[in-house]
NUDRENGU-457254 format. One record per residue (C-alpha): residue number from 1; chain; x, y, z. Coordinates in nm, 3 decimals. Example, Ala and Ser with C-alpha at 12.3 -4.5 7.8 and 13.67 -1.06 7.14 Angstrom:
# residues 2
1  A  1.230  -0.450  0.780
2  A  1.367  -0.106  0.714
END
This chain:
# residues 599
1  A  0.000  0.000  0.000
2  A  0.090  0.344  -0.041
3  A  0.072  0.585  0.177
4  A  0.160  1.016  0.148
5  A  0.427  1.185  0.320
6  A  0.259  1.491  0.376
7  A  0.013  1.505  0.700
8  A  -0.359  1.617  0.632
9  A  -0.412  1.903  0.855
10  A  -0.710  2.002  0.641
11  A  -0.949  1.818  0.777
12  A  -0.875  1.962  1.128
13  A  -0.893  2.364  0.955
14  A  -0.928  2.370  0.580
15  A  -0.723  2.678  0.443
16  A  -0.368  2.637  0.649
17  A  -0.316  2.981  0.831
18  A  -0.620  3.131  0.639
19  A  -0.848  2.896  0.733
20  A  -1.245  3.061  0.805
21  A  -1.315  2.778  1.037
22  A  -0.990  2.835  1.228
23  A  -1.055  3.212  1.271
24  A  -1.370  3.132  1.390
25  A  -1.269  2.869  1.624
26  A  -0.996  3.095  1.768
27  A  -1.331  3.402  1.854
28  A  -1.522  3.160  2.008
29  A  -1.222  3.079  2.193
30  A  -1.165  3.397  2.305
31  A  -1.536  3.435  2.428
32  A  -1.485  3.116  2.602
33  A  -1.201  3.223  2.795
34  A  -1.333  3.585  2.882
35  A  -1.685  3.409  2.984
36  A  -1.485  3.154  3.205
37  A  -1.257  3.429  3.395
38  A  -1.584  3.621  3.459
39  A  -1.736  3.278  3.637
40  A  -1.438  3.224  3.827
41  A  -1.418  3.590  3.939
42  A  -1.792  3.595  4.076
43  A  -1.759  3.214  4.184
44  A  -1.838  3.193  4.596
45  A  -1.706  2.886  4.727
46  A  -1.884  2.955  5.044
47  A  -2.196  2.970  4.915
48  A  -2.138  2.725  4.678
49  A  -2.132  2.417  4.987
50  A  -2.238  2.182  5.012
51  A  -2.370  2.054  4.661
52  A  -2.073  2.287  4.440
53  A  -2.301  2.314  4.155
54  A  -2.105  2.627  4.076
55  A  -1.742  2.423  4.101
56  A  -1.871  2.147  3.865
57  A  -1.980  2.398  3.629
58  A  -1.688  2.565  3.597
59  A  -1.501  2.167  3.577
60  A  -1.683  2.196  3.229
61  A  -1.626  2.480  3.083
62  A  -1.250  2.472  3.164
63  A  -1.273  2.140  3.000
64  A  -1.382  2.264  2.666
65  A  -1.149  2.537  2.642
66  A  -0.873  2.313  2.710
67  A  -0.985  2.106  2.409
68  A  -1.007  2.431  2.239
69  A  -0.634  2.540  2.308
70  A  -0.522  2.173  2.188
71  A  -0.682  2.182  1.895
72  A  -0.583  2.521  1.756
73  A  -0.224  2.552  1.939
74  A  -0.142  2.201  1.776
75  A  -0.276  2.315  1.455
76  A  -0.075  2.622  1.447
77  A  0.205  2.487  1.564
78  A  0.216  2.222  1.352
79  A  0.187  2.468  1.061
80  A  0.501  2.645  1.183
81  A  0.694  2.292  1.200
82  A  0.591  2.231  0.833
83  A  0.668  2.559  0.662
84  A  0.928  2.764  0.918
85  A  0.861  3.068  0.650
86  A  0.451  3.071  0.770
87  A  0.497  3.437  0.889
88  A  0.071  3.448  0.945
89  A  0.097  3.113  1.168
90  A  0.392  3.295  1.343
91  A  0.082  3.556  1.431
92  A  -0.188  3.340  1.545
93  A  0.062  3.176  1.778
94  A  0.098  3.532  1.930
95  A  -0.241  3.566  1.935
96  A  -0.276  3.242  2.112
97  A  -0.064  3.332  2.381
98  A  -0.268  3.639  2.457
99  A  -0.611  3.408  2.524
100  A  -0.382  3.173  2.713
101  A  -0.242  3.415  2.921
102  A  -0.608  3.565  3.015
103  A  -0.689  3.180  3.063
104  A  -0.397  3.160  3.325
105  A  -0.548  3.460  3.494
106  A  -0.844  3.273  3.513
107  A  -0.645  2.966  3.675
108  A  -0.515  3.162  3.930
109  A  -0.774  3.296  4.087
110  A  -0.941  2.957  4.026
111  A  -0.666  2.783  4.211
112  A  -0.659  3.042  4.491
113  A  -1.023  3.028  4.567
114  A  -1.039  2.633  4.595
115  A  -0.718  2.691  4.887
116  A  -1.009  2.904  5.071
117  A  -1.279  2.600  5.092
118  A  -1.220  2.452  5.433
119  A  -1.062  2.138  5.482
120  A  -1.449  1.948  5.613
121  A  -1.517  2.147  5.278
122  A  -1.290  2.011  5.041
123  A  -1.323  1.650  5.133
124  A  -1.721  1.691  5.105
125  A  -1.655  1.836  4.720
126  A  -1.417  1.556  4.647
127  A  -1.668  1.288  4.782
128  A  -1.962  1.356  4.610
129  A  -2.110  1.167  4.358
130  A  -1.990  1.397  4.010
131  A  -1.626  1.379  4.166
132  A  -1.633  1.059  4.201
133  A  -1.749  0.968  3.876
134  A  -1.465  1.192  3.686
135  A  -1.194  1.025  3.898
136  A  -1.013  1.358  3.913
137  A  -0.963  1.416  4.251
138  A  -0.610  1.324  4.274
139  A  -0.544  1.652  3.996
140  A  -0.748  1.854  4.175
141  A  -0.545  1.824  4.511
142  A  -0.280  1.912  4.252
143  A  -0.423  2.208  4.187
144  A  -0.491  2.356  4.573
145  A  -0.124  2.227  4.628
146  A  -0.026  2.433  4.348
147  A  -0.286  2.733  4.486
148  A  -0.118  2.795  4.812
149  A  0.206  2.883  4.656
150  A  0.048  3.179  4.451
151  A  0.110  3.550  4.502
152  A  -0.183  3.774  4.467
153  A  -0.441  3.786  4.128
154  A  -0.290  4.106  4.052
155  A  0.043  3.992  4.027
156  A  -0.024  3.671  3.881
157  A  -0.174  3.851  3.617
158  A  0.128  4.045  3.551
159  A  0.361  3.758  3.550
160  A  0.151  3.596  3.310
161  A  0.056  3.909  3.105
162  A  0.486  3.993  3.079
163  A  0.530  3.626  3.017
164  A  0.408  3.703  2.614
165  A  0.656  3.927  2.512
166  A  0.934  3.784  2.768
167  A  0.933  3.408  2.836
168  A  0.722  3.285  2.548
169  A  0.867  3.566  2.360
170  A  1.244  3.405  2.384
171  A  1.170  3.057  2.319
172  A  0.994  3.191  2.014
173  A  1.262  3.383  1.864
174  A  1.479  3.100  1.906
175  A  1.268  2.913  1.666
176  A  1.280  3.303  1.459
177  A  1.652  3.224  1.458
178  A  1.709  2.834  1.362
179  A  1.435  2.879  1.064
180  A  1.779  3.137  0.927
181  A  2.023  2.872  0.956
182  A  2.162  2.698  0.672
183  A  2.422  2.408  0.617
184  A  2.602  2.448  0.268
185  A  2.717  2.087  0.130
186  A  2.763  2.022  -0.245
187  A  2.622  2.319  -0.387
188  A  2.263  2.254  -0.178
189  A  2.146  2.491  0.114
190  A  2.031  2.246  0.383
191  A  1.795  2.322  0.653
192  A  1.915  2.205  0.963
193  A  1.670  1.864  0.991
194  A  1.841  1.763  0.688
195  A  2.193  1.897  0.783
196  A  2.140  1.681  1.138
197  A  2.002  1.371  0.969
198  A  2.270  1.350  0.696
199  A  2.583  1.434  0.959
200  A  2.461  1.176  1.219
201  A  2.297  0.889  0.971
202  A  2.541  0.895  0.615
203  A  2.789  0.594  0.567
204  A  3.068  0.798  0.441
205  A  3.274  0.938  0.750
206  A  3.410  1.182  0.521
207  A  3.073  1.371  0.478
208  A  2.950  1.321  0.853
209  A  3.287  1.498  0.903
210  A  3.244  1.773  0.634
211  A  2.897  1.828  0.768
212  A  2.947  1.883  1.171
213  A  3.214  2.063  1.123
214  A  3.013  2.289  0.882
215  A  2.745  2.218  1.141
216  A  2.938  2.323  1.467
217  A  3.047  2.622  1.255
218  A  2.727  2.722  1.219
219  A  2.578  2.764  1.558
220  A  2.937  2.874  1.636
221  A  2.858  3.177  1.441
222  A  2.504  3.290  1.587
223  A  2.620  3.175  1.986
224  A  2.615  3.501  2.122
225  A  2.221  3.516  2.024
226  A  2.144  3.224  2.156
227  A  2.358  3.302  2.481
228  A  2.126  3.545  2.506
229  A  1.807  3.355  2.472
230  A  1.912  3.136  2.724
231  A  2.002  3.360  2.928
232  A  1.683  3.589  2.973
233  A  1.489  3.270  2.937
234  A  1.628  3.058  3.194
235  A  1.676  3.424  3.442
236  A  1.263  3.471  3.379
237  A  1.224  3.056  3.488
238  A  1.458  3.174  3.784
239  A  1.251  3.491  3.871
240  A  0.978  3.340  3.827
241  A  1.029  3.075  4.100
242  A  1.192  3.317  4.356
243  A  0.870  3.555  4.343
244  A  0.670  3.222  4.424
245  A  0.919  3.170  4.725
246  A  1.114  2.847  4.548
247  A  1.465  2.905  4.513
248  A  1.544  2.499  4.421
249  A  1.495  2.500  4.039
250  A  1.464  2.132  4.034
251  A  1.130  2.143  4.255
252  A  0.918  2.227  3.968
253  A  1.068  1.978  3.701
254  A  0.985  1.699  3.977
255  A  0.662  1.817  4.072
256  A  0.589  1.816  3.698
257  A  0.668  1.474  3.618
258  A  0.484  1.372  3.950
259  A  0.865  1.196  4.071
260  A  1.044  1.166  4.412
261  A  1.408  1.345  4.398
262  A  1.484  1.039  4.512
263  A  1.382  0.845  4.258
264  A  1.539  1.085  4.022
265  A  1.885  1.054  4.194
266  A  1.888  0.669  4.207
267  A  1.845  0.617  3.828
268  A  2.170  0.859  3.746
269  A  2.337  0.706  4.030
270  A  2.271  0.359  3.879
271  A  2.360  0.456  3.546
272  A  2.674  0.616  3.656
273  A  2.798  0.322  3.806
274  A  2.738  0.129  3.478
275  A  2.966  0.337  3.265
276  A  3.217  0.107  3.213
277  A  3.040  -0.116  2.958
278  A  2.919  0.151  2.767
279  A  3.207  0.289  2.727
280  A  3.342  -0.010  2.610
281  A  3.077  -0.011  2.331
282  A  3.181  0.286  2.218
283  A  3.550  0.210  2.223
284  A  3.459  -0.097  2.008
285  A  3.296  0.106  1.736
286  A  3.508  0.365  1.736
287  A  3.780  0.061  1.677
288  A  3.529  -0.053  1.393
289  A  3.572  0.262  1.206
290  A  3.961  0.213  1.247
291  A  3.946  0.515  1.470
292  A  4.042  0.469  1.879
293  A  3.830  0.687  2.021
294  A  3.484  0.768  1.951
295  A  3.405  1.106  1.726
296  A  3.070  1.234  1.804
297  A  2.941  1.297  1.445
298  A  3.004  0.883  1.455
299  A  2.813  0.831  1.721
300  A  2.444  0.709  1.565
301  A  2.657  0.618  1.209
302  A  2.561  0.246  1.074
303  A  2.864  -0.010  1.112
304  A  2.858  -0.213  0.776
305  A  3.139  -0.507  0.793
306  A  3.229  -0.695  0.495
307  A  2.983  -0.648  0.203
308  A  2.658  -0.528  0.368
309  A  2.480  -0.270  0.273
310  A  2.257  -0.085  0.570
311  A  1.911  -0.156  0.489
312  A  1.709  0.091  0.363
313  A  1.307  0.098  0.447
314  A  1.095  0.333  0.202
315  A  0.800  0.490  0.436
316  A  0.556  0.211  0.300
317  A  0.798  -0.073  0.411
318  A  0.834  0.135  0.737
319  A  0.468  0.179  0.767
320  A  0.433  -0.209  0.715
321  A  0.708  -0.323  0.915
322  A  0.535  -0.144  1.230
323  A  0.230  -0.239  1.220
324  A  0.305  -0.593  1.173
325  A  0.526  -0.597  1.463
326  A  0.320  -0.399  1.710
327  A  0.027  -0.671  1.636
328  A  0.307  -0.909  1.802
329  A  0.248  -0.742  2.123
330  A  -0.091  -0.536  2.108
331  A  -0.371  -0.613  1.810
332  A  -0.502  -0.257  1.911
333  A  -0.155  -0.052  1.880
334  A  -0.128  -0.219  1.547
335  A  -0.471  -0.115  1.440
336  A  -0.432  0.234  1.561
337  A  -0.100  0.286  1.346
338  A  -0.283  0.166  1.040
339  A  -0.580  0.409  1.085
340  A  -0.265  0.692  1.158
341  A  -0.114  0.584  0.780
342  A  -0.398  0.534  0.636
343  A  -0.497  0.892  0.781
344  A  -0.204  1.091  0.658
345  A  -0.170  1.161  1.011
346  A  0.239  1.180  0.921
347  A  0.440  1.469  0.784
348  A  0.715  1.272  0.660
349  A  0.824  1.410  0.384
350  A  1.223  1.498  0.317
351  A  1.239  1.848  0.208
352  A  1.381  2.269  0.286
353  A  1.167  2.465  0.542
354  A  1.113  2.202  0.783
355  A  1.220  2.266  1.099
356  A  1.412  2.016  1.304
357  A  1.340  1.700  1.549
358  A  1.021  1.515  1.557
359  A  0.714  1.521  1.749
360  A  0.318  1.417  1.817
361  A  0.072  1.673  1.893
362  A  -0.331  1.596  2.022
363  A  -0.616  1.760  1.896
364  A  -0.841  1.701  2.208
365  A  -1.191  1.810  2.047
366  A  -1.094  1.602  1.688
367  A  -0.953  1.325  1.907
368  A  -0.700  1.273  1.677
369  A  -0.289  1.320  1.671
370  A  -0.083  1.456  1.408
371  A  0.324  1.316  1.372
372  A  0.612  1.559  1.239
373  A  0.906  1.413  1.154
374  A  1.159  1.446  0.818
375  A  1.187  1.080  0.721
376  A  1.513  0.961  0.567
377  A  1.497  0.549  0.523
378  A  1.738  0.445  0.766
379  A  1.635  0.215  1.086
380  A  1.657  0.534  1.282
381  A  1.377  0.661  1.145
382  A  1.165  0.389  1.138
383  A  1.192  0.364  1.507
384  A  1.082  0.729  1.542
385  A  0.859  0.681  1.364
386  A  0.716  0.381  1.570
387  A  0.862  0.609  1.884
388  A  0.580  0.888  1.793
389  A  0.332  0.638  1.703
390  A  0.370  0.524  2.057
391  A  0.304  0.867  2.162
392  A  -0.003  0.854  2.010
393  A  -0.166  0.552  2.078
394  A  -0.080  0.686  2.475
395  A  -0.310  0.951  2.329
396  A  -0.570  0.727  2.154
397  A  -0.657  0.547  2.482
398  A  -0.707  0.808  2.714
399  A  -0.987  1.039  2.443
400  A  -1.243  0.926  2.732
401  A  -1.127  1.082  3.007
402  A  -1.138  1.395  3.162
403  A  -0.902  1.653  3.023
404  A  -0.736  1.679  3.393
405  A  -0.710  1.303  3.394
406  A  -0.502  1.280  3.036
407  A  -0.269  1.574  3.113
408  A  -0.014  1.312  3.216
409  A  0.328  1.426  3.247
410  A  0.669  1.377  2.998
411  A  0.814  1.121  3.197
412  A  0.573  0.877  3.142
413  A  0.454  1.029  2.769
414  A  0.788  0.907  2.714
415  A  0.705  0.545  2.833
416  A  0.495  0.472  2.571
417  A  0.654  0.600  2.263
418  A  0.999  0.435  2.386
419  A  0.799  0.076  2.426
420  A  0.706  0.087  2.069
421  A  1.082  0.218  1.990
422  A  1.184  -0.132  2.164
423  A  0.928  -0.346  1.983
424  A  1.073  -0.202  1.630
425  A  1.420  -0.270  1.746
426  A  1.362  -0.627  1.859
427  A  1.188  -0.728  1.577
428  A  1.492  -0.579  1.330
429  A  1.706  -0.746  1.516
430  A  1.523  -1.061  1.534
431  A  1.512  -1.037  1.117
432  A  1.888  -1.040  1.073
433  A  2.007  -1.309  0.842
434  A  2.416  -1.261  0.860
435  A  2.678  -1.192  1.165
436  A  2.720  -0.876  1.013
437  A  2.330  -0.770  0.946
438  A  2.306  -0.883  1.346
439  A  2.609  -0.668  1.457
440  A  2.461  -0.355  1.270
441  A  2.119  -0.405  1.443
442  A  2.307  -0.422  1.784
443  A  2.460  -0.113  1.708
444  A  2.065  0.065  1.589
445  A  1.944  -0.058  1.891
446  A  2.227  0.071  2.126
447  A  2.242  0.371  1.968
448  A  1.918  0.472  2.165
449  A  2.064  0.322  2.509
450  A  2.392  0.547  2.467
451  A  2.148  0.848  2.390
452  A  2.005  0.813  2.699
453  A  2.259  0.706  2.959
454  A  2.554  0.983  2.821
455  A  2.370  1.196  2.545
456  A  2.085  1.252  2.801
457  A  2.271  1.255  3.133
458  A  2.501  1.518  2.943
459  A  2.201  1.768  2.910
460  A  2.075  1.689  3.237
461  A  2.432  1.775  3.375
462  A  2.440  2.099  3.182
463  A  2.147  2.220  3.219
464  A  2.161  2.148  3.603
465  A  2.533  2.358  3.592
466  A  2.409  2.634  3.379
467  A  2.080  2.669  3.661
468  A  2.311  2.678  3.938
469  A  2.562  2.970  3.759
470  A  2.242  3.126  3.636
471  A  2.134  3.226  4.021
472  A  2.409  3.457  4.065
473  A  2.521  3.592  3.666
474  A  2.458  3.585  3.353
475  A  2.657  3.387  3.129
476  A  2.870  3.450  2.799
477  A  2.814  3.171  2.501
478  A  3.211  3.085  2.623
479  A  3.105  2.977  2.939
480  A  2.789  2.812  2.849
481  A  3.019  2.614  2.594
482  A  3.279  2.528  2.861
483  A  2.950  2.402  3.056
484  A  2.871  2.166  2.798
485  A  3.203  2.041  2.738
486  A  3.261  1.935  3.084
487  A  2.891  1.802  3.113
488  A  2.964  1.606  2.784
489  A  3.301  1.529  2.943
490  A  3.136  1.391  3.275
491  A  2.877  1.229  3.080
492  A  3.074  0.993  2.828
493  A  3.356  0.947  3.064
494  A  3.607  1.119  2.901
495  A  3.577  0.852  2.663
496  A  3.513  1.050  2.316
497  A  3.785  1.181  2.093
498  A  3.555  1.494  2.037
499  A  3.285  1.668  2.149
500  A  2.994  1.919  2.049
501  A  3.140  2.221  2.204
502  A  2.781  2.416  2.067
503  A  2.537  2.134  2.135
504  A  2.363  2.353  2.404
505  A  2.271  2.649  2.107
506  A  2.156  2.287  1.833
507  A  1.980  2.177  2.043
508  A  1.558  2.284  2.074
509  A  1.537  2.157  2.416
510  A  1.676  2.377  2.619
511  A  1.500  2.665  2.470
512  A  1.120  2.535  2.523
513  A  0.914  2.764  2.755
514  A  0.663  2.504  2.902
515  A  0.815  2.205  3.020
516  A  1.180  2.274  3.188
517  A  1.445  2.045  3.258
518  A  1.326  1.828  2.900
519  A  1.596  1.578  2.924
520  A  1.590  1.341  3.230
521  A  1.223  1.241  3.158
522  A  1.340  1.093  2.817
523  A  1.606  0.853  3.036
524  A  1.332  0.778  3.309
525  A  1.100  0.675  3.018
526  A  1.365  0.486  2.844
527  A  1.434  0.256  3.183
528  A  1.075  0.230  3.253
529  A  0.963  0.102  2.932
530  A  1.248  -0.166  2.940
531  A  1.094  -0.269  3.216
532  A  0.735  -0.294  3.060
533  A  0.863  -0.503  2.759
534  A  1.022  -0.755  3.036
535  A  0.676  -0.740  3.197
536  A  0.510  -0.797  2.842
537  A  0.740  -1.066  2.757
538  A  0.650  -1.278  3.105
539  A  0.282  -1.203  3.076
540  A  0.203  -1.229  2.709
541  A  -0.165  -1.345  2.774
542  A  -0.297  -0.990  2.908
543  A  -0.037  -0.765  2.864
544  A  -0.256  -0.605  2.604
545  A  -0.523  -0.479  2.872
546  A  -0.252  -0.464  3.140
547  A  -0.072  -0.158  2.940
548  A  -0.348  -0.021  2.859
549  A  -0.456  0.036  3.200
550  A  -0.084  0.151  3.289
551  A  -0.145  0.358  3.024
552  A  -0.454  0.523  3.122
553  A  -0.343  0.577  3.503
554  A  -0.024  0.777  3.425
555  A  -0.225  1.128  3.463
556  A  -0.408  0.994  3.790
557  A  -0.116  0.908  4.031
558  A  0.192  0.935  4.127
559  A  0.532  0.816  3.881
560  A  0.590  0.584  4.194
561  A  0.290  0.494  4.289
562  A  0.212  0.406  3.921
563  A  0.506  0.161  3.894
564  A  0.384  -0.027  4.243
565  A  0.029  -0.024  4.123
566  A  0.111  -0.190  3.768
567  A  0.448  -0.325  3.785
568  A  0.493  -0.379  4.127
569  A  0.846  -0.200  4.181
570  A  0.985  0.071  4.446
571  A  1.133  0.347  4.178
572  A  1.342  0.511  4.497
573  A  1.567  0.169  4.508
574  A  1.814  0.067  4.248
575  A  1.726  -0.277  4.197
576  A  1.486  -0.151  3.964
577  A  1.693  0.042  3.764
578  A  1.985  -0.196  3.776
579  A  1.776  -0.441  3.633
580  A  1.676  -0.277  3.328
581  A  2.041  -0.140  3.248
582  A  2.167  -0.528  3.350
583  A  1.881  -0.586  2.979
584  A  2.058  -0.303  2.813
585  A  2.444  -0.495  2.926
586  A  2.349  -0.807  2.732
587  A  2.351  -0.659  2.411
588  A  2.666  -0.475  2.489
589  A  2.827  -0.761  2.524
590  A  2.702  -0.964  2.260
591  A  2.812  -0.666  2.085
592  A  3.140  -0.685  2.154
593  A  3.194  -1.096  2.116
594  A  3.049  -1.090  1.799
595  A  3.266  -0.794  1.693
596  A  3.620  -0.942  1.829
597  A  3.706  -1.124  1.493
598  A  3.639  -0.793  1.322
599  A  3.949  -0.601  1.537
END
């Protein structure tokens, strides 16, 4: 079957940036949003006791204009990712943030009134019968947890209301800035996806040299700009959490991803004291490529011994290969990602204006999702491909629940979409018909452990360094790049022959506004899911219904009390952890027997 590269966004808004039905959409919006604030404003909670007809009311109009923010923020957004030169999508996401920010006004005197209903109160609203039934209370303690820590409306609303052209307004122009950049290589201007995907993916070591040098040049040359960004983004963040009396930056990150410092500290102290072997698989590639240390541009390149040629999979073959192997494991994931192709959920296709990376994105009130990604053939991108799809799906079974009960948290959203990353890999590897063919699909599948246990733990290093400096100065782009180079350092113990000194300006990350700290989640996810597929491979018979209900709990509970509820594991000890990296160590060293002859 064939299937198109480009997504169908039309039949979310027909017309692109244009679009009638958007504009109208985005007005009724904005009415939605003005009507809710003036509810909350004139909202009693005294008078509302004991039946809080008033409280539940307001539950369901901040539900729809949730939906209505998903819908048209992933819409233009996903316009933006598509076409970086969309200067009228560029507006409506301005536009957007003005009704958000009004809508966080709202929130905060939402949040403060529901810290005023009295204890007796408060565990009368979460017992009746309409509470109950949503199975929200667990977010709403959330939100009076969150409540107490406000400052007054009034300066709420000014926080929020500078936010536009401050926060939001830095993280945007970072975007203003990449969509500029261009990598010259033989005679072509490449946009940076391509650029990235060529450097890190082609066989010849020649042109992944050629390119990061170019590459490393090229954020080289704009560092000061994005020194800046950081800067005045991070020092808002910082602000931010001082005027709200939290001077630990790592509180919020945790309390995002609903996880225990503790559990957060075990996993890199685990991993750290697994280095060794890792290492060693790097060593042993590096060795492959007749070099004796690892280069970084050589990091995620294919090892092809003797006469094989890495296998290529056209989208269809990619599209096909999923599917069937994701019915191995769950009829209904494998169903969901034919619908997706058959959809044109995917923006796939491998062309200039694109901007970098890969995502999903909901559309609550369509209840559908929408995949970005710049496809290029190799294994890699089939399994982000599946790795999105898994997003997705996390998506798909949760459409029934209340809004507050699917706004689970990255850590977890990264569960699912790593899973069907590991299903992909398995079932490559499992396909292998020579020693070599085997030994490359090794390597594809380790290349995603090494990501997260050194290219992850690097980032959270940095970014961790860079918070702590950030308190007391701001920073030049020579000290942020000395930051990274000793995070990078710490992180691959010392075991590169080079490094990206300007990773910290490449990479999108570390300039998003709403989620901070958007590296350690990807590493937690990566450990948990291993130790879903062991789970899945022991209990074949229900695993199906099993995940799903994982799945569908990861917005209403704790990280930890999620993984005793379903898996039946303490996340603060390192037995856990240990076992899932021990899963990751077999491969290594397969890896490295069936390499020795190849020395």
């Amino acid at each position: 079957m064939t299937y198109k590269l480009i997504w169908d966004l039309e039949s979310i808004f027909a017309g692109g940036s244009e679009s009638d039905a958007l504009r109208k959409r985005l007005d009724l919006l904005q009415q939605q949003v003005t009507q809710y604030k003036d509810s909350v404003q004139q909202w009693e909670t005294e008078t509302d006791s004991p039946e809080f007809l008033v409280f539940t009311q307001l539950l369901k109009e901040y539900e729809i204009i949730s939906k209505g923010f998903s819908e048209t923020m992933s819409f233009v957004t996903a316009l933006q990712s598509a076409n970086v030169h969309d200067k009228k999508a560029n507006t409506l996401l301005g536009e957007l943030f003005q009704f958000v920010t009004e809508f966080n006004d709202a929130q905060t005197i939402f949040s403060k009134k529901i810290t005023t209903i009295s204890d007796a109160d408060w565990e009368l609203l979460l017992s009746t019968s309409s509470m109950k039934k949503q199975g929200i209370a667990f977010n709403l303690k959330e939100i009076r947890r969150d409540g107490q820590r406000l400052l007054s409306e009034k300066e709420e609303s000014i926080i929020n209301n500078l936010s536009i052209d401050g926060f939001n307004a830095w993280s945007a122009h970072y975007d203003t800035v990449v969509a500029s950049i261009h990598i010259p290589f033989e005679g072509e201007e490449l946009s940076v996806g391509q650029a990235f995907n060529k450097m890190m993916g082609d066989p010849n070591p020649e042109v992944r040299k050629e390119l990061f040098d170019k590459w490393e040049k090229a954020w080289e040359e704009k560092a000061p700009i994005f020194a800046d960004i950081l800067n005045h983004l991070d020092g808002f963040r910082l602000t931010n959490y001082k005027l709200h009396g939290e001077d630990d930056f790592l509180v919020k990150p945790l309390e995002y991803n609903r996880l225990k410092r503790e559990t957060l500290m075990t996993m890199w102290e685990t991993i750290a004291k697994n280095k060794e072997l890792m290492v060693a698989y790097l060593t042993r590639k590096a060795q492959l490529f007749g070099k004796d240390k690892m280069e970084w541009q050589d990091q995620d390149a294919p090892i092809l011994l003797g006469d094989l040629k890495e296998k290529r999979f056209s989208f269809d073959q990619a599209a096909e290969f999923i599917i069937e192997n994701f019915n191995q494991f769950s009829p209904k994931m494998a169903k969901f990602a034919q619908h997706a192709f058959n959809n044109s959920w995917i923006e796939a296709e491998d062309r200039a204006g694109k901007r970098p990376g890969g995502y999903c994105t909901s559309f609550s009130e369509s209840e559908e999702s929408r995949i970005f990604m710049t496809y290029g053939e190799s294994i890699n991108e089939v399994s982000t491909l599946a790795h999105e799809l898994g997003h997705a799906f996390h998506s798909e079974v949760m459409w029934d629940l209340p809004v507050m009960s699917q706004d689970y948290a990255m850590n977890v959203a990264e569960t699912a979409s790593t899973f069907a990353e590991l299903i992909v890999a398995d079932a490559t590897l499992k396909s292998a018909t020579s020693k070599e063919e085997k030994i490359n699909l090794i390597d594809v599948k380790m290349q995603n452990a090494i990501a997260m246990f050194m290219n992850i733990h690097a980032r959270f290093i940095f970014e961790y360094n860079f918070y702590t400096k950030r308190q007391n100065q701001v920073l030049s782009d020579e000290d942020i790049t000395t930051l990274m180079l000793d995070a990078q350092k710490e992180a691959y113990a010392n075991s590169l022959a080079t490094y990206h000194p300007h990773f910290w300006a490449s990479k999108l990350h570390f300039y998003i506004d709403d989620v901070p700290f958007y590296n350690f989640p990807y590493t937690f996810g990566y450990l948990f899911s291993l130790g879903i597929y062991a789970y899945a491979q022991q209990h074949t018979g229900n695993f199906e219904d099993s995940y799903i209900a994982l799945l569908r709990d990861t917005a209403s509970m704790t990280t930890e009390e999620l993984a005793m509820k379903h898996l039946q594991v303490d996340l603060t000890q390192p037995d856990f952890w240990q076992a899932d990296i021990d899963i990751v160590k077999k491969d290594i060293e397969e890896f490295l027997s069936l390499t020795e002859s190849y020395l």
